[in-house]
C-alpha positions in Angstrom: 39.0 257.8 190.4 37.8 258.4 186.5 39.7 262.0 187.1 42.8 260.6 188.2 42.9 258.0 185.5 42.2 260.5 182.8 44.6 263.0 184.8 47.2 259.9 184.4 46.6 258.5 180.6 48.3 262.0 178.8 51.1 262.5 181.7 52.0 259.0 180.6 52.2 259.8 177.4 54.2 262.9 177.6 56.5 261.1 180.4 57.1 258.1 178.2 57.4 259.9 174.5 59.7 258.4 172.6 63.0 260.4 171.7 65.1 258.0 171.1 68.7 260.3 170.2 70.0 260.6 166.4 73.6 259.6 166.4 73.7 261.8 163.2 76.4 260.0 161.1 77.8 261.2 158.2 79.1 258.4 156.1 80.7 258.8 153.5 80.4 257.2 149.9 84.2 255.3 149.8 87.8 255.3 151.5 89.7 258.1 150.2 92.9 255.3 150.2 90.1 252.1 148.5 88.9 251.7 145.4 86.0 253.7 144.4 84.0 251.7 142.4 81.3 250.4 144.4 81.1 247.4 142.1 84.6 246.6 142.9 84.8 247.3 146.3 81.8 244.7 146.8 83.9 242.5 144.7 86.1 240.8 147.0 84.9 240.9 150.2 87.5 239.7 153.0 86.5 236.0 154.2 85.9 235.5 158.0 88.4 233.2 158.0 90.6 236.0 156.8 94.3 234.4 158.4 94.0 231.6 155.5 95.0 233.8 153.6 98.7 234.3 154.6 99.0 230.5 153.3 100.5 229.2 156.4 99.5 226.1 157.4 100.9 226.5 160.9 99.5 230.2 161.5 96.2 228.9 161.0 96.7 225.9 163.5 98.2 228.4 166.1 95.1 231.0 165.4 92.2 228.1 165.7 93.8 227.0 169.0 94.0 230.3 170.4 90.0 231.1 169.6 89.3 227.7 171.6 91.6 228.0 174.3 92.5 231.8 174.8 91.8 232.5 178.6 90.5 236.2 177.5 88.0 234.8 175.0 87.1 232.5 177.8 86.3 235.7 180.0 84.4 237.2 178.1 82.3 234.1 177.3 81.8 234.1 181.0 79.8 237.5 181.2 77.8 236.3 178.2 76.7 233.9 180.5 76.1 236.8 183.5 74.1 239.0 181.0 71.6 235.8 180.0 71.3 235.5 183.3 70.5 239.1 184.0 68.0 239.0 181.3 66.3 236.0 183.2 66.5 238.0 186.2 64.9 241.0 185.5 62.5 239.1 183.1 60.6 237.3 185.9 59.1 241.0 186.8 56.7 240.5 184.1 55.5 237.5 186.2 53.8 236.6 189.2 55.2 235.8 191.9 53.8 232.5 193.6 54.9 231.3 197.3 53.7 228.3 198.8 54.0 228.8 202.6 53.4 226.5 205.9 53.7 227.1 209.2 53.0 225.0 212.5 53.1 226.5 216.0 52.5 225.6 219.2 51.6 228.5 222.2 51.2 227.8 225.7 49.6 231.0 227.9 51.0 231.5 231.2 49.1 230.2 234.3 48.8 233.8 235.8 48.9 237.1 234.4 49.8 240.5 236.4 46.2 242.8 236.9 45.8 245.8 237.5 45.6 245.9 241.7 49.0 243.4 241.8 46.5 240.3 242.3 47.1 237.3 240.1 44.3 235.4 237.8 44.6 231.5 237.6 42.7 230.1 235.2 40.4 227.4 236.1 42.2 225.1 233.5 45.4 225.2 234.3 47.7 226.0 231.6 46.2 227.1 228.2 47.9 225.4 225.0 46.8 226.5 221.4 48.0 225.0 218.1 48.0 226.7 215.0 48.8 224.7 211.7 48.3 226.8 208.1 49.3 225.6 204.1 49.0 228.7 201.5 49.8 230.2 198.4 50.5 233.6 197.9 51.1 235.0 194.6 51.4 238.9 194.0 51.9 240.7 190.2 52.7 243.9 189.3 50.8 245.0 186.0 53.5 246.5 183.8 51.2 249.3 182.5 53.2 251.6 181.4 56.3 249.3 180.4 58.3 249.5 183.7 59.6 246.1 183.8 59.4 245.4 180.1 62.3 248.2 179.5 64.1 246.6 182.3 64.2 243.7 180.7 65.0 245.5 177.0 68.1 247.1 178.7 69.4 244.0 180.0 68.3 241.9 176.7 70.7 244.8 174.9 73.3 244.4 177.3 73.3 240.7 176.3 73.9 241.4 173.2 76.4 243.9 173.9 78.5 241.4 175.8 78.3 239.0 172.5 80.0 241.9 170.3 82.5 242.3 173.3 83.6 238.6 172.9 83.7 239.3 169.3 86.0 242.4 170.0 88.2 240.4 172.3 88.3 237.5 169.6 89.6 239.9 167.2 91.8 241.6 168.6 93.5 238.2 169.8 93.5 236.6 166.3 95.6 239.7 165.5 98.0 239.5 168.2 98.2 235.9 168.0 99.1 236.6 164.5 101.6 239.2 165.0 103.3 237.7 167.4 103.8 234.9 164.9 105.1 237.0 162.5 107.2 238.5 165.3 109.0 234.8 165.8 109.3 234.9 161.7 110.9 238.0 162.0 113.0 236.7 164.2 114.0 233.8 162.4 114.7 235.7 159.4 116.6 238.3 161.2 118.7 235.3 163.4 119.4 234.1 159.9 120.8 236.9 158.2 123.0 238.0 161.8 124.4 234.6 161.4 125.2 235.0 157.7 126.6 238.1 158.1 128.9 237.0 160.7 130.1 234.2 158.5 130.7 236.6 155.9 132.3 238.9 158.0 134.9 236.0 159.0 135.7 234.9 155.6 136.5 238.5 154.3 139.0 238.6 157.9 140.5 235.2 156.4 141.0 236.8 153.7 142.3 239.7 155.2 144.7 237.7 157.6 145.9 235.3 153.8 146.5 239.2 152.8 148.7 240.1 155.9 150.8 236.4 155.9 151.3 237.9 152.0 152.8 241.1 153.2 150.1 243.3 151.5 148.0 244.0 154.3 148.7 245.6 158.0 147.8 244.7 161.3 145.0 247.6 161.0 143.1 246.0 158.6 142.9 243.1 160.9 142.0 244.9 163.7 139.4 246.7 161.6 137.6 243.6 160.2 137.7 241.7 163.6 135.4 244.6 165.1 133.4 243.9 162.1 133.1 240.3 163.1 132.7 240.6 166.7 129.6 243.3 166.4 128.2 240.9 163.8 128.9 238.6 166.3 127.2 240.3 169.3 124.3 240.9 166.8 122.7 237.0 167.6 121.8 237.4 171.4 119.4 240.0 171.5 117.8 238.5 168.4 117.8 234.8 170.1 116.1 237.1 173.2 113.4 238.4 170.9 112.8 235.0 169.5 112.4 233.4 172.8 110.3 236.3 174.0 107.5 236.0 171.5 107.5 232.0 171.5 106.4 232.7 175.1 104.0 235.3 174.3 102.7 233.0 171.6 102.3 230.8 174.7 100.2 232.8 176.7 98.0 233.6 173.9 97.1 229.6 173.4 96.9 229.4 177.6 99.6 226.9 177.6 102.9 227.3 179.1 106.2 228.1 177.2 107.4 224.5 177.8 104.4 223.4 175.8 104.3 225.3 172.7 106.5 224.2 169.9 106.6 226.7 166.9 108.3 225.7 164.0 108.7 228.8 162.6 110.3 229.4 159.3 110.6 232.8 156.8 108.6 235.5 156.5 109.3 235.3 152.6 107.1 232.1 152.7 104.0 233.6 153.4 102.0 235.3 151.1 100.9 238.8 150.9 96.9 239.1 150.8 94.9 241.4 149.0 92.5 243.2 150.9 89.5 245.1 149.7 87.9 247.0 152.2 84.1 247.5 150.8 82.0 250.1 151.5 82.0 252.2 154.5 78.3 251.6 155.4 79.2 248.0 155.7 81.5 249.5 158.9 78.8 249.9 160.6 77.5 246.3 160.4 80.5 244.2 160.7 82.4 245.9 163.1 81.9 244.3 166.3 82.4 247.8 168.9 80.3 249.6 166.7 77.5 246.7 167.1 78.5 246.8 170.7 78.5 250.5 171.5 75.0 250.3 169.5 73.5 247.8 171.7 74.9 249.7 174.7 73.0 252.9 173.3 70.1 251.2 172.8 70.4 249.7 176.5 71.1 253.5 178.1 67.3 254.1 175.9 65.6 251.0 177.4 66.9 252.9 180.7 65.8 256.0 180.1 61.9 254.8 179.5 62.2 252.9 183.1 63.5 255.9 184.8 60.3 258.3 183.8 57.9 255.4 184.3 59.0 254.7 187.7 57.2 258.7 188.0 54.0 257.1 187.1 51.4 254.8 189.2 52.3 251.3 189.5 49.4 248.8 190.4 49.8 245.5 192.2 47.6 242.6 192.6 47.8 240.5 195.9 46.4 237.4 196.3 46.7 234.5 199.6 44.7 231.4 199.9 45.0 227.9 201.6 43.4 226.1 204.9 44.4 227.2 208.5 43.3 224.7 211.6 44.5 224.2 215.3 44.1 220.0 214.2 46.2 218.2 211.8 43.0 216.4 210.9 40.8 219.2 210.4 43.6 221.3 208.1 42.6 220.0 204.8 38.4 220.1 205.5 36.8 223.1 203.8 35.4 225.0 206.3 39.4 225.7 207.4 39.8 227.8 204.0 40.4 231.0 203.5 41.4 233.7 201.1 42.5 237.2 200.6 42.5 239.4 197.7 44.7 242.8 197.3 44.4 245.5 194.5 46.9 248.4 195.6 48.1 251.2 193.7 50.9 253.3 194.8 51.7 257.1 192.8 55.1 258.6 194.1 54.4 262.3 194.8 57.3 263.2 196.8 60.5 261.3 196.8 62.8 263.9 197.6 64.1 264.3 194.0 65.6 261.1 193.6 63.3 259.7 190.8 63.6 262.9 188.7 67.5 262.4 189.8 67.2 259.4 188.4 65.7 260.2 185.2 68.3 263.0 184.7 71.2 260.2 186.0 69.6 257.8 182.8 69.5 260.6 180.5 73.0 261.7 181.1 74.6 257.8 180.9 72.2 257.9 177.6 73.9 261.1 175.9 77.5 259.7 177.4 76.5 256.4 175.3 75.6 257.9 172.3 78.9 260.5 172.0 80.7 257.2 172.3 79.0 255.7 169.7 79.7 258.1 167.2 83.1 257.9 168.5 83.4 254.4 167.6 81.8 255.0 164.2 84.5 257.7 163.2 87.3 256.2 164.7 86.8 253.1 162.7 86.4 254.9 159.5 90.2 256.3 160.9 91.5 253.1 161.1 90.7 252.1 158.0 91.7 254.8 156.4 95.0 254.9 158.0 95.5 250.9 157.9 94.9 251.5 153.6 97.2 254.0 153.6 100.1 251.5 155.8 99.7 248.8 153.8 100.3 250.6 150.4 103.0 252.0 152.0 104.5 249.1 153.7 104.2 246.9 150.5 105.9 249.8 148.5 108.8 250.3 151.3 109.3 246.4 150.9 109.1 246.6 147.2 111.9 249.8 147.4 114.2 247.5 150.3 114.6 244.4 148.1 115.9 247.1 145.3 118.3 248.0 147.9 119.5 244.6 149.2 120.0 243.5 145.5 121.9 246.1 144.9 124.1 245.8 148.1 124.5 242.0 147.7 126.2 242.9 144.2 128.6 245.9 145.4 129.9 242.9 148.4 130.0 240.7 145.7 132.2 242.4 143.8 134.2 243.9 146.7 134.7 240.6 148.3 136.1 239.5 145.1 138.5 242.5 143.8 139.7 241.8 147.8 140.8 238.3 146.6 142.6 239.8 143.9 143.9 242.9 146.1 142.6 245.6 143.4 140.4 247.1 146.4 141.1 249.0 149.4 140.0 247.8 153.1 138.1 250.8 153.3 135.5 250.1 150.4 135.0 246.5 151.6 133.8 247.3 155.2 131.6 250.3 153.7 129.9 247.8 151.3 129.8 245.1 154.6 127.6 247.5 156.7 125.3 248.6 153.8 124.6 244.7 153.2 124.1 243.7 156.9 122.0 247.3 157.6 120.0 246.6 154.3 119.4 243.1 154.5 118.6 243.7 158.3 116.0 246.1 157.3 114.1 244.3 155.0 113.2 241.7 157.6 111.5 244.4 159.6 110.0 246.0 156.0 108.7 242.6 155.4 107.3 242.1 159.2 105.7 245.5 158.4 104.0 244.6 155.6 102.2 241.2 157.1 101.5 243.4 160.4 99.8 246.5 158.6 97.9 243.3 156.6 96.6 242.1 160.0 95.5 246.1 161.2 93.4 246.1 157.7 91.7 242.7 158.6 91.1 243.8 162.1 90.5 247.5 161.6 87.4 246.0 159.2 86.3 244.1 162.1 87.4 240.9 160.7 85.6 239.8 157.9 82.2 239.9 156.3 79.5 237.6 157.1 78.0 235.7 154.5 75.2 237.9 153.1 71.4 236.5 154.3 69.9 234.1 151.7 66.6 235.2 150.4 63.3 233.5 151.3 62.7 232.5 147.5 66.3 231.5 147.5 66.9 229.5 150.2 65.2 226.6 148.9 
C-alpha cells in the first residue's frame, strides 16, 4: 500500500500541475482618438451615473425606472439566483452526508414449504411471524484529496460571478437603448416640428404666390408648382407621427409597462446638453468593462474545470459510517444491547473507463482554450469600440457643428427670397430652390443632432459605463 501511495503522490502532481493559459494581451499605452496625457485622461473620469449628464430631468426618471423594472434585467437577476444556488449545490460535496433512516416491518413465513420429494413441512407452531423495527444514521464523506470537489465548486463560484457581470452587461446595454430610444422620440419631436413649419411656410409663400396670380404677375404654373411643394411638405408629418408613436412604445417595453401607460413628455433635442467624455486609460478596460469581467470569470470557471477533469484520473477515498439500535420489540429498540455499527474506508482508482475520463479531460481543455480565445476577443474588441465610438463622437459633434452653418445660412437665402417674392424682384424658380435647401437642411440637422447624443451614449457604453469609485485606503478610510 506504501508503493501505491508513493506511486500516486507525483502522478498527482504531474496530473494536477498548474497551467493556468496566458491570455497574452497587448495593451496599449492610450486611444489613438483620447488624449494622451495620462494625467489627463485620469482627470475626468465618467461617473456611474453617467445619463445625468445629458441634463434631462425626465431621461433620468425614464432610465432609473427601466433599471428597476426592465423585464431583461429582471432575467438576468434570475440566473444570479440559479448560479448561488449552483454554488450551494456543488459545495455540499465537501461535506458529509448524514441520513437518519427507520424502518418497521412485519414478515409472516408460510405454514408449508415445497421439499425436495414433493412432501410438505408444517411447522409445529403454526404460522411464523417476525418483526423487525431499526432507527440509524448513516453518514458517508468523500475526502477531497486532491481538490475534486473543491474545483467544482471554484467553477461554479466563477460562474456566479460571471452571471453578475452578465446582469451588468444586460443593464448596460438597456440604459443605452432606453436612452436612445429617448432621443429617438426627441428626434422625433424636433423633426415633427420643423415638417410642420415647413409646411406653414410652404403655404404662405403659395398665398403669396396665388396674391401674385389675382395681380396678373404670376401663372397658373407657379401655383401648380408651389402646391406640390406644400402637399409633399404636407405628406412629410405621417411617417414622422409613425416614428414618434413607434419609439414611445418601445420606450414602453423597455420600462415593462404597456404603451397606454407611459407618458413621455418629450421636448427638443437642442435642450439637452452635450457631455464630455474622457475615456481614461486602456488598462482600466479591462476592469470596468462588465464582458471582459465576465468572459474572465468564465475563463477562470473553464480552469476550475480543467483541474476536476484530470483529478477525476486519480484515487478518490470514501469514508462510510452506519449506526443506530435494531430490535424485533418496540420496547427493547432503544436498550443498548440492540446497537450496532458499521464502519467503511473504500477507495476506488479508475484504470479503465473506456477513454471517457481522458475524453473528458481533453472535452475541458478544449471548452478552456475556446474560453480563453474569446476572452482576448472581448479585450480587443472593446479597445475597437472605443476607439471607433472617439472617433464618432468627434465626428458627429463636428458634422453638427458644420449643419447649423448650413441651416443659418439657408434660413437667410429663404429669408431673403421670401421677401424679394413680396416685392416680385425674384423668380419662382429661386424660391422653391432656396425652400428645399431649408426643409433638407434643417431636416438634417435633427438627425446630425440625434447622432451626436447617440454616438455620446456608444462612448458611455462602449467604456462599460462608468468608473467605480477608486478603493479607499486602510489608513484613509478612517
Amino acid at each position: 500500500m506504501l508503493q501505491t501511495a508513493c506511486l500516486i503522490m507525483p502522478l498527482g502532481g504531474c496530473l494536477l500541475s498548474n497551467d493556468k493559459p496566458e491570455p497574452g494581451l497587448d495593451i496599449p499605452a492610450a486611444y489613438n482618438a483620447g488624449p494622451k496625457n495620462p494625467k489627463i485622461a485620469e482627470a475626468a473620469l465618467p461617473s456611474l451615473d453617467w445619463w445625468r449628464s445629458f441634463r434631462s430631468r425626465e431621461l433620468t426618471e425614464i432610465i432609473e425606472e427601466a433599471r428597476e423594472a426592465n423585464l431583461d434585467i429582471a432575467a438576468a437577476v434570475a440566473r444570479i439566483v440559479q448560479a448561488d444556488a449552483n454554488s450551494r449545490v456543488a459545495g455540499a460535496a465537501l461535506l458529509p452526508s448524514v441520513d437518519l433512516n427507520g424502518d418497521a416491518s412485519r414478515a409472516q413465513s408460510s405454514k408449508t414449504t415445497s421439499l425436495g420429494n414433493g412432501q410438505a413441512f408444517v411447522d409445529n407452531n403454526g404460522f411464523r411471524v417476525s418483526n423487525t423495527l431499526s432507527a440509524s444514521l448513516s453518514a458517508s464523506y468523500e475526502i477531497d484529496f486532491w481538490g475534486k470537489n473543491r474545483a467544482t465548486l471554484r467553477s461554479y463560484e466563477e460562474s456566479a460571478v460571471a452571471s453578475r457581470f452578465d446582469r451588468d452587461v444586460v443593464t448596460l446595454s438597456t440604459i443605452a437603448s432606453t436612452a436612445n430610444s429617448y432621443f429617438q422620440v426627441l428626434a422625433a419631436q424636433d423633426r415633427l416640428r420643423v415638417a410642420r413649419n415647413n409646411y406653414a411656410s410652404a403655404q404662405r409663400v403659395l398665398n403669396l404666390i396665388q396674391q401674385r396670380v389675382n395681380a396678373g404677375t404670376a401663372s397658373a404654373l407657379e401655383v401648380s408648382q408651389q402646391e406640390s411643394v406644400v402637399a409633399t411638405q404636407r405628406a412629410a408629418i405621417p411617417p414622422i407621427e409613425q416614428t414618434l408613436a413607434q419609439y414611445r412604445n418601445a420606450l414602453a417595453v423597455l420600462l415593462a409597462r404597456s404603451p397606454e401607460r407611459v407618458q413621455i413628455r418629450g421636448g427638443s433635442l437642442n435642450s439637452l446638453a452635450v457631455p464630455r467624455v474622457t475615456p481614461g486609460l486602456p488598462a482600466e478596460l479591462l476592469t470596468q468593462r462588465p464582458d471582459i469581467r465576465e468572459a474572465e470569470a468564465n475563463l477562470a470557471a473553464a480552469n476550475a474545470n480543467v483541474y476536476n477533469a484530470r483529478a477525476q484520473l486519480l484515487p478518490s477515498i470514501t469514508l462510510t459510517g452506519e449506526g443506530g439500535y435494531q430490535s424485533s420489540v418496540f420496547k427493547l429498540l432503544m436498550r443498548p444491547e440492540s446497537a450496532f455499527f458499521s464502519l467503511g474506508a473504500g477507495l476506488t482508482q479508475p484504470i479503465f473507463e473506456g477513454g471517457r475520463l481522458l475524453g473528458n479531460v481533453d472535452l475541458q481543455k478544449g471548452k478552456q482554450d475556446e474560453l480563453l480565445q474569446t476572452y482576448r476577443k472581448t479585450v480587443i474588441s472593446a479597445f475597437s469600440d472605443v476607439e471607433t465610438a472617439l472617433t464618432g463622437l468627434r465626428n458627429a459633434v463636428e458634422r453638427e457643428r458644420l449643419q447649423r452653418a448650413v441651416v443659418t445660412a439657408s434660413q437667410r437665402a429663404f429669408d431673403i427670397s421670401e421677401q424679394r417674392l413680396r416685392e416680385g424682384t425674384i423668380d419662382l424658380v429661386t424660391v422653391l430652390q432656396t425652400q428645399q435647401t431649408l426643409y433638407t437642411a434643417q431636416d438634417t440637422l435633427v438627425q446630425a443632432r440625434l447622432a451626436t447624443m447617440q454616438a455620446a451614449v456608444s462612448l458611455y457604453q462602449a467604456l462599460g459605463g462608468g468608473w467605480l469609485p477608486k478603493p479607499v485606503e486602510a489608513s484613509n478610510a478612517r
